[in-house]
N, C-alpha and C positions, 0 to 999 in steps of 0.2 A: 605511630606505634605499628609494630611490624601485627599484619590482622591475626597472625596464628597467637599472637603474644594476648589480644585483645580474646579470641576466643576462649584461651586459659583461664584468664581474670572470670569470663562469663562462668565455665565448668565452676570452678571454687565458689562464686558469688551461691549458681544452683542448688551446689552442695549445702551450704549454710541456709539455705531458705527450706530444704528439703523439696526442691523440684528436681526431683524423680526425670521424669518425663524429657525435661530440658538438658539436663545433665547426659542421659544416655542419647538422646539428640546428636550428639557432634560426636559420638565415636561411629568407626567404620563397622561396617556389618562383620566384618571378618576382624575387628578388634585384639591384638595380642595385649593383654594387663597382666603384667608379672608384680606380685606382689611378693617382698623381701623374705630369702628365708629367716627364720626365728620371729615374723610377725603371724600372728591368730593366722591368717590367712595368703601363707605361701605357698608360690604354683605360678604358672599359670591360668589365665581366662580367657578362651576364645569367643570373640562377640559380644555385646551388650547386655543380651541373656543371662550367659553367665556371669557374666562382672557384677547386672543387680544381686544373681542367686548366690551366687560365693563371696560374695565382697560387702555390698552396698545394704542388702539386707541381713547380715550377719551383726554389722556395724549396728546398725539399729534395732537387733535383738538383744544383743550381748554386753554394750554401751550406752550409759547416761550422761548425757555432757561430749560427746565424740567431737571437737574440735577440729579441723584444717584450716592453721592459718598460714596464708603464704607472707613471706617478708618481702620477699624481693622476684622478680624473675628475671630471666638471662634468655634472650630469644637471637636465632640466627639461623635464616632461609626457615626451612621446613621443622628443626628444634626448636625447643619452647621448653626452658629450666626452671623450675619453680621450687627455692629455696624455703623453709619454713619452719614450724613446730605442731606436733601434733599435743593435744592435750585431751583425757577422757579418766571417769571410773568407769570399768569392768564391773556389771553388776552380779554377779558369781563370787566376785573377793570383796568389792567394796574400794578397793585398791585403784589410786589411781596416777596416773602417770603425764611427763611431759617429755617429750621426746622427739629431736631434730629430726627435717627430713630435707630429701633431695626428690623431686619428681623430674623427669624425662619423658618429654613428649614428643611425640613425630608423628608429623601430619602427612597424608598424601589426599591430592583430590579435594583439599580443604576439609578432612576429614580427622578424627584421631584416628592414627593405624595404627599405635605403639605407645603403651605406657610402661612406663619402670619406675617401678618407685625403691628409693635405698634408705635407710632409717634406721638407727639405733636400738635395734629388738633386741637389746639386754635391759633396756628402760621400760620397755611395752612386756617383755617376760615377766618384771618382777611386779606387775600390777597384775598377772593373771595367777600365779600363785601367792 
């Protein structure tokens, strides 16, 4: 298994266990995380920092049940594809949703320098209203 593909599996396992710590581990200090427009959290994130503050702690204010499950991934050189579904309620509506996604990853330096995530934020809109 190409190692940036094994690294991935490790970020999603951290996620689901709730290590914080491990998770923000293997991105790069100068970190770019683009998060989809029409998702809670579209933008830009530069660095670790901000990806827990806008991202990662938002998820676990505003969400019970916040799901990332990958199905498959697609990895080549320094990219790492990670096909999936998200599933969560929005504790605000009670509303809750399941919703495809695509994550894009690129590594440099053995590092994440580059997340993109693309997902169907008309499925994630209508759990927040």
């Amino acid at each position: 298994m190409n190692p940036n593909a094994a690294t991935i599996r490790s970020i999603y396992d951290s996620f689901a266990r709730g290590d914080v710590p491990t998770f923000l581990g293997v991105l790069a200090p100068d970190v770019k995380w683009t998060e989809a427009e029409g998702f809670p959290y579209a933008g830009t994130y530069t660095g670790p920092q901000a990806v827990l503050e806008g991202v990662l702690m938002k998820i676990g204010a505003e969400w019970d049940r916040f799901v990332v499950e990958p199905r498959e991934y697609v990895s080549e050189g320094d990219t790492v594809v990670a096909i999936g579904m998200y599933r969560g309620r929005y504790r605000a509506t009670g509303k809750s949703f399941d919703a495809p996604y695509v994550h894009v990853w690129k590594f440099k330096g053995g590092k994440v320098q580059t997340f993109e995530q693309h997902c169907d934020t008309v499925l994630v809109q209508r759990a927040l209203r």
